[in-house]
C-alpha positions in Angstrom: 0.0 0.0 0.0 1.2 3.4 -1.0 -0.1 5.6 1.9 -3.4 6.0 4.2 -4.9 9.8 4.3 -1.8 10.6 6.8 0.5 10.4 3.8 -0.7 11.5 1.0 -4.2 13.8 2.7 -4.6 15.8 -0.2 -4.7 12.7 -3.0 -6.5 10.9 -0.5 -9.0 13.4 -0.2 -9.4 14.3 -4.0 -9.6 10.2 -4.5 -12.5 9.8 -1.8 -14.4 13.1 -3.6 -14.8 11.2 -7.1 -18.1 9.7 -8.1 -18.5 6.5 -10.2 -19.8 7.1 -13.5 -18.1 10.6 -13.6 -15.9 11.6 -16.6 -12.4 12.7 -16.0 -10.1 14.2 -18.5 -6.5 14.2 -19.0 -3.5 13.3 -20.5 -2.1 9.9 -21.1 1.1 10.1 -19.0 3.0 6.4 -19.5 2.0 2.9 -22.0 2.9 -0.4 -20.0 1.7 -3.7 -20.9 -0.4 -3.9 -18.0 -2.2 -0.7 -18.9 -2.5 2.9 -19.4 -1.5 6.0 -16.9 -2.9 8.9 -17.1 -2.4 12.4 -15.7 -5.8 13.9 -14.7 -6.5 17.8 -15.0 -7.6 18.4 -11.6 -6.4 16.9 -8.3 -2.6 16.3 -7.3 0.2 14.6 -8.7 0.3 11.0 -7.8 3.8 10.5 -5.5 4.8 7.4 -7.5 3.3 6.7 -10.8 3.2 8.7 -13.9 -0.9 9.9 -13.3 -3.1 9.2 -10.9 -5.5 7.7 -13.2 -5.1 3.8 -14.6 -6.6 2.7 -17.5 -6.4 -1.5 -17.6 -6.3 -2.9 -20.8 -9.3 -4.6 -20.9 -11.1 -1.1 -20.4 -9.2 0.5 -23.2 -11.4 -0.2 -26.1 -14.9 -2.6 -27.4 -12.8 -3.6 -30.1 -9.9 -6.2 -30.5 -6.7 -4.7 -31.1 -3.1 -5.7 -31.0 -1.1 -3.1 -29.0 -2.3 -0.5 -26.5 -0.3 2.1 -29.0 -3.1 1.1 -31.6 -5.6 2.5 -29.4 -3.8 5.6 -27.5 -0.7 7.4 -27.5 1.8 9.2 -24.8 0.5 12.9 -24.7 -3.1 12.3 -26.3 -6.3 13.5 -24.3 -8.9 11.4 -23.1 -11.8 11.6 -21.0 -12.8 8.6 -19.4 -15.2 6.8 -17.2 -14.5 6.8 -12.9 -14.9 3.6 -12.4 -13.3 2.9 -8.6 -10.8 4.2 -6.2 -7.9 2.3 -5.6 -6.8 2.7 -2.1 -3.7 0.7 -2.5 -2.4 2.5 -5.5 -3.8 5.5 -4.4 -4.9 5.4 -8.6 -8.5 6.3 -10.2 -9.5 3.8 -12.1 -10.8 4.5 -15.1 -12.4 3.6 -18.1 -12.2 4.8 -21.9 -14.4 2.8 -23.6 -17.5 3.6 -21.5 -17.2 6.7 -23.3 -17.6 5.1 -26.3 -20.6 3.5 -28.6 -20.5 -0.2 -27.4 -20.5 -2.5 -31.1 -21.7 -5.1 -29.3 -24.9 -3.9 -28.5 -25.3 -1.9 -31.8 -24.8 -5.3 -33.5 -27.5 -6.9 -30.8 -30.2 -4.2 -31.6 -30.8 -4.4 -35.1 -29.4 -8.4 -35.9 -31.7 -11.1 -35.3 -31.4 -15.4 -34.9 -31.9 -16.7 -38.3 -30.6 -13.6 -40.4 -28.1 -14.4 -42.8 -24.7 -12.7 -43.0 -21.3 -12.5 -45.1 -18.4 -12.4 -43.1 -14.6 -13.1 -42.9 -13.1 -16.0 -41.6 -10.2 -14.6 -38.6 -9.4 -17.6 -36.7 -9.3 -21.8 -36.4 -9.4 -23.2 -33.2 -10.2 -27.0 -32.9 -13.7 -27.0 -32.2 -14.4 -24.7 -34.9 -14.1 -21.4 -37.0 -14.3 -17.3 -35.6 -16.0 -15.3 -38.2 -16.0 -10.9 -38.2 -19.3 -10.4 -39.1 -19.1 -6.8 -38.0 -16.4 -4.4 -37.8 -14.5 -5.5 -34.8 -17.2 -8.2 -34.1 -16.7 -12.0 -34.4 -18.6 -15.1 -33.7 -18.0 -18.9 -33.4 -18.9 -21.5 -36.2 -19.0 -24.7 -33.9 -17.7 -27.6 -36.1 -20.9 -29.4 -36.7 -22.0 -26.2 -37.7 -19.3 -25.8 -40.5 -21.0 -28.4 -43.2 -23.8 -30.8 -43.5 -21.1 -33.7 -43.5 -19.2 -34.0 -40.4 -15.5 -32.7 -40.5 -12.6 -33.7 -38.2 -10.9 -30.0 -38.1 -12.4 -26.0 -39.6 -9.0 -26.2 -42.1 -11.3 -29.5 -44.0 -13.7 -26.9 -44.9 -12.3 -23.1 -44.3 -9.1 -21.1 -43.9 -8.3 -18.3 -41.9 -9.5 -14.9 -44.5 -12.0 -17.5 -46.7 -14.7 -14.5 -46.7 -18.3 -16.8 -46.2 -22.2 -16.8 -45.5 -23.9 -17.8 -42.2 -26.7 -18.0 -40.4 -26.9 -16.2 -36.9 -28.2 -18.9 -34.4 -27.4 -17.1 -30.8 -26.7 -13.4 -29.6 -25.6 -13.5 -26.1 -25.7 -9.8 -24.4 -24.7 -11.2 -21.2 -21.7 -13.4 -22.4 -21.4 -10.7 -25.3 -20.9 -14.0 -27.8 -22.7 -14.6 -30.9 -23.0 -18.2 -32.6 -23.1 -18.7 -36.1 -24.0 -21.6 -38.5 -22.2 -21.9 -42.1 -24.3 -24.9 -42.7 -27.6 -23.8 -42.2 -26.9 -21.1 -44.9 -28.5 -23.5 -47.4 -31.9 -24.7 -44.9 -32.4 -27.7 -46.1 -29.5 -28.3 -48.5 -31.6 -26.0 -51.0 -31.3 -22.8 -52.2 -29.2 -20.6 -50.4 -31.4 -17.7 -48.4 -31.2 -14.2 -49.6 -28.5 -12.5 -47.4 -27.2 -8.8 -46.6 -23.6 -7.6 -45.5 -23.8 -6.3 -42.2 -21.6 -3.3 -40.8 -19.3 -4.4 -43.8 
């Protein structure tokens, strides 16, 4: 622990004053692996860190992304969520992408089980195939749902960037997951179904 109200009173106090769900703004003060630091405009310097406030990485952004530099830079504003004091980093936790328009939900409201959707194959595991059907959204082709005849691995019938149709079978706001089906595309080994390209 960094310090009680006896050490540091004046951070302490400015900590205990913040409100979740308030919006803070600032200047992103250091990158580390772990996170994001950033140097709020009002209250004191922290006695340790680069800022006061902490962004975690999993806070940083709705979408996938491969570096934290990809999302923010050293010196860029922000202004970002309060989600908690830390008392033992004497930090305000924050949040950047509760300032943002969530994908997820976007994708929830106006997507339905059943619709039928072109999308991008980005990833094989074993049990089957993660499609972007939205930008920065991807769902999960179980195997069985890959082709009417059963398949011992995705790479039998798909590779990673095939571009393909499915059908939506579960949106999960909860879990934030969506399930998709490449076999049930075609119904009943018919016609395909009329599709549209979402978000694409």
């Amino acid at each position: 622990m960094l310090g009680g109200p006896s050490e540091n009173p004046e951070l302490w106090t400015f900590l205990e004053s913040l409100h979740l769900g308030e919006f803070l703004s600032g200047t992103v003060a250091a990158i580390e692996p772990f996170g994001v630091f950033v140097a709020l405009d009002d209250g004191p310097a922290h006695p340790v860190f680069p800022g006061v406030g902490f962004i975690s990485v999993a806070e940083l952004s709705w979408r996938r992304f491969e570096a934290i530099s990809d999302v923010v830079q050293v010196g860029q504003r922000v202004s970002c969520e309060f989600l908690q004091f830390d008392d033992w980093n004497l930090e305000a936790r924050l949040s950047l992408k509760a300032g943002q328009p969530d994908p997820f939900q976007a994708f929830a409201d106006t997507v339905t089980a059943g619709q039928i959707l072109s999308g991008r194959v980005t990833k094989l595991i074993p049990f089957g195939a993660f499609v972007e059907v939205a930008d920065g959204l991807e769902g999960l082709v179980h195997l069985r749902e890959l082709a009417w005849t059963p398949v011992e691995t995705p790479s039998d019938v798909v590779r990673v960037g095939d571009g393909i149709t499915v059908a939506v079978t579960g949106i999960d706001r909860e879990r934030r997951t969506i399930t998709l089906s490449r076999r049930q595309v075609t119904g009943t080994r018919g016609r395909p179904r009329s599709h549209r390209r979402c978000g694409r």
